[in-house]
C-alpha positions in Angstrom: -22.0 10.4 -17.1 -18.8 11.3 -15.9 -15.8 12.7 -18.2 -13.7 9.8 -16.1 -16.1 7.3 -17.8 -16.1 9.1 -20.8 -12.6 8.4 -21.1 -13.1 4.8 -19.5 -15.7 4.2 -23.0 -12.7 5.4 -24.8 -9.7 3.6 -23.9 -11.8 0.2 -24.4 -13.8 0.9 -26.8 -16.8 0.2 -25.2 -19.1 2.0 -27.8 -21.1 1.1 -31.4 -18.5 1.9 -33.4 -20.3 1.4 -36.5 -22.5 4.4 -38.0 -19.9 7.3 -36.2 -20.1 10.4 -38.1 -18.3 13.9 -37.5 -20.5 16.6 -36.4 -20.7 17.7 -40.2 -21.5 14.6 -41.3 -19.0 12.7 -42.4 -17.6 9.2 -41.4 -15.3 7.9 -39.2 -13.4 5.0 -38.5 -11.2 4.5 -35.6 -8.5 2.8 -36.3 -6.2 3.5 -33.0 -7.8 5.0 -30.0 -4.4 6.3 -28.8 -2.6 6.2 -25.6 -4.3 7.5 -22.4 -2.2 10.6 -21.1 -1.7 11.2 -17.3 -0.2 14.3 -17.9 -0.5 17.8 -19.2 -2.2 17.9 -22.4 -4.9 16.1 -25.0 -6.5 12.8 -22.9 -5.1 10.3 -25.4 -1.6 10.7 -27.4 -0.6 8.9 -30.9 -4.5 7.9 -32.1 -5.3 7.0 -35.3 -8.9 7.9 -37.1 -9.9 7.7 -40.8 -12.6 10.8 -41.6 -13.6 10.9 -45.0 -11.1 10.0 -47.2 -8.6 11.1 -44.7 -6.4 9.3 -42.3 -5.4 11.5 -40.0 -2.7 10.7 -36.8 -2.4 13.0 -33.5 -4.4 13.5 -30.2 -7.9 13.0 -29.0 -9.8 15.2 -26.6 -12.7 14.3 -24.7 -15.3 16.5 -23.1 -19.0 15.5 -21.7 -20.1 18.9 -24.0 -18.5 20.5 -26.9 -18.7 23.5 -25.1 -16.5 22.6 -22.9 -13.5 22.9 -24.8 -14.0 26.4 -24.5 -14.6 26.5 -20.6 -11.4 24.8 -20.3 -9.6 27.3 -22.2 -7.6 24.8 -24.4 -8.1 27.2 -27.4 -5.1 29.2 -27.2 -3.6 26.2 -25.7 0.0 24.9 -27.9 -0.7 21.6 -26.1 -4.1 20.8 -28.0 -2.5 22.0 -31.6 -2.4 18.5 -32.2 -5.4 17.2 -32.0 -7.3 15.3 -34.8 -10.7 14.8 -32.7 -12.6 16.1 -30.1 -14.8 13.3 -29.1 -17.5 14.1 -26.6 -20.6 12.4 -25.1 -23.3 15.2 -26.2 -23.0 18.0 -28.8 -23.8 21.3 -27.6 -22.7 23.7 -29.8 -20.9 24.1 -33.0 -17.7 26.4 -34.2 -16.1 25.5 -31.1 -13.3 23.8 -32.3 -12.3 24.8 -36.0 -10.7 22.7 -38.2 -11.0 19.8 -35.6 -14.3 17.9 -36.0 -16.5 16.2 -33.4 -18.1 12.8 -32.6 -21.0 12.6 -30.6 -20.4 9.5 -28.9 -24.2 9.3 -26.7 -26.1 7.4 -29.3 -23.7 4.7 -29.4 -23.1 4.1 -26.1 -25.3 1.0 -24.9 -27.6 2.0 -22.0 -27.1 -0.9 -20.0 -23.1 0.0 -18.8 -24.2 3.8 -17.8 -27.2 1.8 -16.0 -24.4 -0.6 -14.3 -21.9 2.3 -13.6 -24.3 4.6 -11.9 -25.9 1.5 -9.8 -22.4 1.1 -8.5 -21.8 4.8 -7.8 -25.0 4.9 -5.7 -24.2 1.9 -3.9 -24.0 3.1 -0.2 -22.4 -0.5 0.8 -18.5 -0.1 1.6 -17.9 -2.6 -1.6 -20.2 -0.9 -4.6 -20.2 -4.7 -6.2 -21.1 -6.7 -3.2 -23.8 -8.3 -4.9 -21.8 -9.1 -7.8 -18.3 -9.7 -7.0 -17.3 -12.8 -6.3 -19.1 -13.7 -10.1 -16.5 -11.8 -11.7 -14.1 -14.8 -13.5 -11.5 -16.6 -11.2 -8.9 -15.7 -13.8 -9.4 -12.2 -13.2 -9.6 -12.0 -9.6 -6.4 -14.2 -9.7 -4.9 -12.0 -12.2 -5.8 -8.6 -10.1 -4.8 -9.6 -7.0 -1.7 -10.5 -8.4 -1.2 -6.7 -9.4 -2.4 -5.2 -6.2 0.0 -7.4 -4.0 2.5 -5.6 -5.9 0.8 -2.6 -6.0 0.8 -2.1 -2.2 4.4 -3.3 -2.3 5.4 -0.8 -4.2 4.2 2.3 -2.8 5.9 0.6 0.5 8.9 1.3 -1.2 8.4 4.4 -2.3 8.2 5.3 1.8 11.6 3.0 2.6 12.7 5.1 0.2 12.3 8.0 2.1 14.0 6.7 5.2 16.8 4.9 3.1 18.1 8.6 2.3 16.9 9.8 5.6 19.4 6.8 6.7 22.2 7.6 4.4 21.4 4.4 2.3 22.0 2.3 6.2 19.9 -0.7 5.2 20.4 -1.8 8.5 19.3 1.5 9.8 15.8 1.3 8.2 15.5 -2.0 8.6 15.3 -1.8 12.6 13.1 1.6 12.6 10.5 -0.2 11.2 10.4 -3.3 12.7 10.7 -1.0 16.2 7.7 0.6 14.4 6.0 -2.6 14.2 6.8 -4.1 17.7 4.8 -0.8 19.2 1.4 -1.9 16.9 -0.6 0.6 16.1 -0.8 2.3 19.5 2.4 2.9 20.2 3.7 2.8 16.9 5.3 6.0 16.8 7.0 6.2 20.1 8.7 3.0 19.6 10.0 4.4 16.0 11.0 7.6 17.9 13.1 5.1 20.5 14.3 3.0 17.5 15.8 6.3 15.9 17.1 7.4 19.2 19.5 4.3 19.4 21.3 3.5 16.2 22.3 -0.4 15.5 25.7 0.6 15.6 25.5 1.5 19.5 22.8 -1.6 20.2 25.4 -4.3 18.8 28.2 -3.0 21.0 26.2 -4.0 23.8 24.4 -7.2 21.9 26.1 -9.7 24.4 24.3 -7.9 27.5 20.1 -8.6 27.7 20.4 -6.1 31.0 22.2 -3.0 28.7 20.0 -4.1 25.5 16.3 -3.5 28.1 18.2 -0.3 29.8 18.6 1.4 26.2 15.0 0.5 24.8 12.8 0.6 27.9 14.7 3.6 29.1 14.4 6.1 25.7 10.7 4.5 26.2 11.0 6.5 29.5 10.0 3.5 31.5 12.5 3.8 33.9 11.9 7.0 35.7 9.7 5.5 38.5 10.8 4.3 42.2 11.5 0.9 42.4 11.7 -1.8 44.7 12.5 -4.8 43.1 16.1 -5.8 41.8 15.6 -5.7 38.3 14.0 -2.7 37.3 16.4 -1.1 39.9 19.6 -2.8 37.9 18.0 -1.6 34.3 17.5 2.2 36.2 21.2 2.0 36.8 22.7 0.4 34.1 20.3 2.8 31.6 22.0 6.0 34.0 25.3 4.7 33.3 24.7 4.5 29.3 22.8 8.0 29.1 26.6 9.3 30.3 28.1 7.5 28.2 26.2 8.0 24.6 25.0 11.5 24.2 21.6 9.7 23.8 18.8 12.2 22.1 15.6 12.9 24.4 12.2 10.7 23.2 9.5 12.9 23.7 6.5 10.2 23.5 5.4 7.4 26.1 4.1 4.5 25.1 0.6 4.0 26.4 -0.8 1.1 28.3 -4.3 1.7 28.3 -6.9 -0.6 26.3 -4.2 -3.1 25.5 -4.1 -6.2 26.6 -1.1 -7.6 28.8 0.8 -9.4 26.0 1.1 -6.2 23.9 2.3 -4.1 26.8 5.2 -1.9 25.7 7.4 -3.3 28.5 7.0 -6.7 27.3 7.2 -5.8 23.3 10.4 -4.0 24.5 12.1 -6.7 26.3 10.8 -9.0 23.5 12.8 -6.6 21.2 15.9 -6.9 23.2 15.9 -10.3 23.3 15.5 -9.7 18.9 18.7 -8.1 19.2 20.7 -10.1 21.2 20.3 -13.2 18.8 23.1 -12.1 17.5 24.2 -10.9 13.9 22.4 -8.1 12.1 19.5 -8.7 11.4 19.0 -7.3 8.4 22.1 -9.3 6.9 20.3 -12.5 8.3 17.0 -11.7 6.7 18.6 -11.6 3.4 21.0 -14.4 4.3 17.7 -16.7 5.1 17.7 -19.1 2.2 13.6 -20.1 2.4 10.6 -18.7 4.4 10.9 -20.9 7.5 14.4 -19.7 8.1 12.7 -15.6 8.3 10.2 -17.5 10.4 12.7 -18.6 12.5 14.3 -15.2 12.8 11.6 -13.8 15.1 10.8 -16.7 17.5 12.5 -15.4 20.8 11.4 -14.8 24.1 11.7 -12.6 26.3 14.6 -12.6 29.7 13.2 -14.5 33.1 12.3 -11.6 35.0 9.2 -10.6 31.9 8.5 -14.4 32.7 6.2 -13.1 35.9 5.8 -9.8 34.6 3.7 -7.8 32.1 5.2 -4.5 33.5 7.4 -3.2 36.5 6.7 -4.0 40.2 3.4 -6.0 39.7 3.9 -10.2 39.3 2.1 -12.2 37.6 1.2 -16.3 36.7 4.2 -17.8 35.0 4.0 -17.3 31.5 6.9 -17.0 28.9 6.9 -13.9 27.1 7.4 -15.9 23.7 6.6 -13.9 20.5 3.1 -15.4 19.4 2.8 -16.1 15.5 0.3 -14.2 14.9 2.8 -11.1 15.8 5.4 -13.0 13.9 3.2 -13.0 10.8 2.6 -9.4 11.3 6.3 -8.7 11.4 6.4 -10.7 8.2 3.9 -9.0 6.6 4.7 -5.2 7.4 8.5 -5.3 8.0 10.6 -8.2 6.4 8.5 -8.6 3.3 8.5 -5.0 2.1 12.2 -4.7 3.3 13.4 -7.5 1.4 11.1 -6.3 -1.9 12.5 -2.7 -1.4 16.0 -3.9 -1.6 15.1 -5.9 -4.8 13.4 -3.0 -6.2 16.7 -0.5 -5.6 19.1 -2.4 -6.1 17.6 -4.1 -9.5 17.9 -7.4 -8.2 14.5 -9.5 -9.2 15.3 -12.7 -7.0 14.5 -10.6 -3.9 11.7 -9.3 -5.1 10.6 -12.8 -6.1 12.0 -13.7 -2.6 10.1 -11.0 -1.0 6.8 -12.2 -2.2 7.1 -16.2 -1.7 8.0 -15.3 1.9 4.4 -13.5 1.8 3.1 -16.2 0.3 3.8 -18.6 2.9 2.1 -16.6 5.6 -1.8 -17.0 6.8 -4.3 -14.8 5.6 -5.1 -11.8 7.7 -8.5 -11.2 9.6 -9.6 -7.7 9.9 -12.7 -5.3 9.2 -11.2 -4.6 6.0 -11.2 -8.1 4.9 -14.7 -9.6 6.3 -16.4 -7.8 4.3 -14.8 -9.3 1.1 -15.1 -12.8 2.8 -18.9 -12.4 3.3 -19.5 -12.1 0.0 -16.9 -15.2 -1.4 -13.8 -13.5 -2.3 -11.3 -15.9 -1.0 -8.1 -14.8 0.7 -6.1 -18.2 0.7 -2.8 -16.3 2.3 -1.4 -13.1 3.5 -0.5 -12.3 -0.7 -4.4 -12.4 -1.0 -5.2 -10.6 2.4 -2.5 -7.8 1.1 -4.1 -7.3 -2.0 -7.3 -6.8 -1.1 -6.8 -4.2 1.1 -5.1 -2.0 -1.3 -8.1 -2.9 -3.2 -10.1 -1.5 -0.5 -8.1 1.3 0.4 -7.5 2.6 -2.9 -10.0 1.9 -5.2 -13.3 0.9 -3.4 -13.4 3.4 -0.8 -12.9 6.1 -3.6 -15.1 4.3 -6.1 -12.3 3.9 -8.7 -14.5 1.0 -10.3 -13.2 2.2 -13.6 -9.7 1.2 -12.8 -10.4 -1.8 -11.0 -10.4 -4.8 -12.8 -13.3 -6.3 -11.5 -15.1 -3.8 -12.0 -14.7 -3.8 -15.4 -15.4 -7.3 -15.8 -18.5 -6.6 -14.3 -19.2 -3.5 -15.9 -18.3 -5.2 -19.5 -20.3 -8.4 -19.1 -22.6 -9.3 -21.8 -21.7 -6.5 -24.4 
């Protein structure tokens, strides 16, 4: 027994509540369990509980022991002046709490949920209810997923929040850090957002109608331009990106982007050029994600390729077998995913406007699920991820509840947990 699950019992009810009696004997009825408090203070607010003849209204406390009211030093406490009950799961001692009786709530609590709860806490598998799952009702599975694709949405937002003030409210601002962010996956994530924030879009759309200045800025904040060259084109970006560096007091990047264990596609020289070509399409682009009017036009937003020279080059001086430097889907769909999607909710969310939120998460909706070691796991035991909604719900499923074992607050869990009583 945990107090967490004590107050899990608590806040559903998920004890015999006939036969309760105070610690002195007499009875009592709940009649409203009260309002689970996050903050400072009693664990649930504005209960209800008839004991005796009495109806009494105020705050519950739960402890696993009496004695623990003590240890926990609420007694000279004004915060717990107001409580009507102190309900706890084994009664240890009496005269702790005077004038505010006690229920005893370990005879009525049915064996078989501790038995469940503790099976899942012991569970060494990375999902506690593997076994069980995918038996939990389809309602609720639909119904939770639902919550946690907004779930992970949201605490996206919190963070664009941050760089929306770090950005002076610049939508536009944000909006290309993180899709920079994106382009540099996870390995070179950072120096790419570094670049990104070296080069605001006002400077980059001055120079939107040249591909050659567009590849100088990027690839040379990337510092990717500092070797000796031979061949024309890497020698025209080292001169043009000489020529801009006098002219825009442009702020040292102090990462490189790394090459190793990546394969050719991903290089930072093509994802760069790739970029370029992004911002040459012209317009901004975070006006034309929110001009899009349905989820093929974003699609459509992110389909370049990259200039002729990438063409027979993954990076500088060394050729290779013709091959377009097109932006695959399944990068596309990442962009989607991680940068237009939470953008677009984001600006929903802070500027109260519920169509782009709505917007936000039918453009989601129309991507492919994602595959990953976070999600086979899920899939191996039938828990279907039909798009890149479900994908993104079950990893903040992962991430925040199973991997901390918050099976109380998960509502499979407590479908499982609950089943039968």
């Amino acid at each position: 027994m945990t107090e967490r699950l004590l107050q899990y019992l608590w806040q559903y009810g998920y004890f015999n509540h006939s036969g309760l009696s105070t610690d002195t004997g007499e009875p009592v009825q709940i009649l409203a369990r009260g309002l689970w408090n996050h903050n400072e203070g009693p664990d649930f607010l504005d209960a209800r509980v008839r004991i005796g003849p009495a109806v009494l209204a105020g705050s519950v406390e739960l402890h696993l022991r009496t004695s623990d009211w003590d240890r926990h030093h609420h007694a000279g406490d004004p915060n717990y002046r107001n409580v009507i009950l102190h309900v706890v799961y084994r009664h240890d001692r009496a005269g702790v709490t005077p004038g505010v009786p006690v229920l005893e709530l370990e005879p009525h609590i049915p064996g078989i949920l501790l038995e469940r709860y503790a099976a899942l806490m012991e569970q060494g598998d990375a999902l506690a209810c593997a076994r069980d799952a995918a038996s939990a009702p389809p309602l609720v599975w639909t119904a939770w997923k639902d919550r946690l694709v907004v779930e992970r949405l949201l605490q996206k937002t919190k963070k664009i929040g941050a760089d929306l003030e770090a950005s002076h409210n610049n939508w536009e601002e944000v909006f290309w850090w993180l899709l920079a962010r994106q382009f540099g996956v996870r390995v070179n994530a950072e120096a790419f957002e570094e670049v990104a924030r070296s080069l605001p879009v006002s400077l980059l759309a001055r120079h939107r109608g040249s591909i050659h200045k567009l590849e100088a800025l990027l690839l040379g904040q990337a510092n990717l331009l500092h070797g000796h060259f031979t061949e024309d084109y890497p020698l025209l970006l080292q001169r043009e990106y000489r020529y801009l560096k006098g002219l825009y007091p442009l702020p040292p990047v102090h990462r490189a982007p790394h090459f190793l264990r990546m394969r050719p596609a991903a290089f930072p020289t093509v994802r760069l050029a790739q970029l370029a070509a992004l911002l040459q399409e012209g317009g901004s682009l975070f006006t034309r994600l929110l001009e899009a009017d349905n989820p093929s036009e974003v699609h459509r937003l992110f389909q370049v390729t990259a200039n002729d020279y990438w063409h027979y080059h993954y990076r500088f001086e060394e050729t290779s077998a013709f091959a377009p430097k097109k932006l695959g889907a399944a990068m596309i769909d990442t962009l989607l995913i991680n940068v237009a999607v939470p953008v677009l909710f984001a600006y929903g969310h802070f500027t109260g406007d519920p169509k782009r939120k709505d917007a936000a998460l039918n453009l989601l909706r129309s991507v492919g699920p994602e595959d990953n070691s976070v999600l086979r796991p899920f899939r191996s035991i039938g828990v279907a991820t039909e798009g890149a909604a479900d994908s993104q719900a079950l990893i903040q499923l992962f991430k925040e509840y199973c991997s901390r074992k918050r099976c109380l607050e998960c509502a499979v869990g407590n479908a499982l947990l609950k089943r039968g009583l």
